[in-house]
C-alpha positions in Angstrom: 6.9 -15.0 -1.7 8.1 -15.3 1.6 8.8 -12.6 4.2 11.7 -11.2 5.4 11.9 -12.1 9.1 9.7 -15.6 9.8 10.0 -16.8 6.0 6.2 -17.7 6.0 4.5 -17.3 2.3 2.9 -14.0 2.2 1.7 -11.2 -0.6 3.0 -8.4 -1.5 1.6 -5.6 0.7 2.8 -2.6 2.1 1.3 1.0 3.6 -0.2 3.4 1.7 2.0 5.5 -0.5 1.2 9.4 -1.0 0.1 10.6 -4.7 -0.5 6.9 -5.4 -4.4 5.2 -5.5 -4.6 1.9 -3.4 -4.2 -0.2 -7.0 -1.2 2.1 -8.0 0.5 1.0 -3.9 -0.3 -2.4 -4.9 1.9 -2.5 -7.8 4.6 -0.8 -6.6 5.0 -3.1 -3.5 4.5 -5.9 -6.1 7.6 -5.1 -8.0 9.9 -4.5 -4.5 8.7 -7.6 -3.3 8.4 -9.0 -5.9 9.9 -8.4 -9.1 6.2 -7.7 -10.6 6.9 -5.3 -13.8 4.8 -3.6 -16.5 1.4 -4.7 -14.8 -2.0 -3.9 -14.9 -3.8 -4.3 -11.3 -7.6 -4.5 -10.9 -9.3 -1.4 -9.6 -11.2 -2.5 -7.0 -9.5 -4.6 -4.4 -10.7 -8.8 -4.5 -10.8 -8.5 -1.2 -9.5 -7.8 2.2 -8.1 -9.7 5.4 -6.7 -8.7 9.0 -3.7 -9.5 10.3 -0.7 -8.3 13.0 1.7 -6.5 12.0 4.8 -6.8 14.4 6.8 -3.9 15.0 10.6 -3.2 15.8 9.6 -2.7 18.9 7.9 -6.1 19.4 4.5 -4.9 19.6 1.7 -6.0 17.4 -0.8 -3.9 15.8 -4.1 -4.9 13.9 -3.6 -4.1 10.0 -6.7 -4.6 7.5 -4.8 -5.1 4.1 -7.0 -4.9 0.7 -5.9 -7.3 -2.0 -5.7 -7.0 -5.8 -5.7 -9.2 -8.8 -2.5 -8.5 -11.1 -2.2 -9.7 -14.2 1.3 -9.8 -14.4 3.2 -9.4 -17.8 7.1 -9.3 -16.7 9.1 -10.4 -13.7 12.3 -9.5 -13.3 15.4 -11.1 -11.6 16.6 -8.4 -9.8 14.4 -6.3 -7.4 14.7 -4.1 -4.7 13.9 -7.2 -2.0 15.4 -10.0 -4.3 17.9 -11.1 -2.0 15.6 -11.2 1.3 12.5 -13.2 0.1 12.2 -16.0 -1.8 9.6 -16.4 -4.9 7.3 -19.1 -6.0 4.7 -18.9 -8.6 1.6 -21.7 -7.6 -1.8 -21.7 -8.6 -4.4 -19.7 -6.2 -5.7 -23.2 -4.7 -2.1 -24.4 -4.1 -1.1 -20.6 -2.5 -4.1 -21.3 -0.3 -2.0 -23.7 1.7 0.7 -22.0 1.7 -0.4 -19.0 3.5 -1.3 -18.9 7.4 -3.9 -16.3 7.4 -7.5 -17.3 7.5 -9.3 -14.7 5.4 -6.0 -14.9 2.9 -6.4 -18.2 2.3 -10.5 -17.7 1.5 -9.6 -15.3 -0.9 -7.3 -17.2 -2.8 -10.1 -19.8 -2.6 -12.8 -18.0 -4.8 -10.3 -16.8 -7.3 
């Protein structure tokens, strides 16, 4: 999916969310960002890249974001962020190229 502000290809991510482990975050930014829906998410992240998160304020700060496998059994059409990202289902090689971030795009690589 793309993000909101640049449009670049991204994942789902997102902060932690109180009450909820890491896997259980995952999943619920999955289906706001996504559309993700009755899903099982692995639990133990595949891995784990850096990248800068820009602020409102136009600083940037270092984020380490852990990434999980979803096996996903629904999507739906309409989703919290539906009409700010755009969605595109590719194979893990082909999201590889898609995405700008180093460590991202190894991880997508040895799925």
């Amino acid at each position: 999916m793309t993000s909101r502000d640049t449009g670049r290809w991204i994942i789902p991510k997102g902060w932690p969310i109180r009450g909820l482990k890491s896997n259980e975050a995952a999943l619920q930014e999955a289906w706001e960002e996504a559309g993700v829906q009755n899903s099982n998410a692995t639990s133990e992240p595949v891995g784990a890249y850096t990248y800068q998160k820009r602020q409102s304020t136009g600083l940037k700060i270092p984020v380490e974001t852990l990434v999980y496998s979803v096996a996903v059994n629904e999507l739906s059409e309409s989703f919290p962020e539906a009409h700010q990202r755009k969605r595109k289902w590719v194979k893990a090689d082909a999201a590889a190229e898609m995405v700008n971030e180093a460590e991202l795009k190894s991880i997508f690589r040895n799925q």
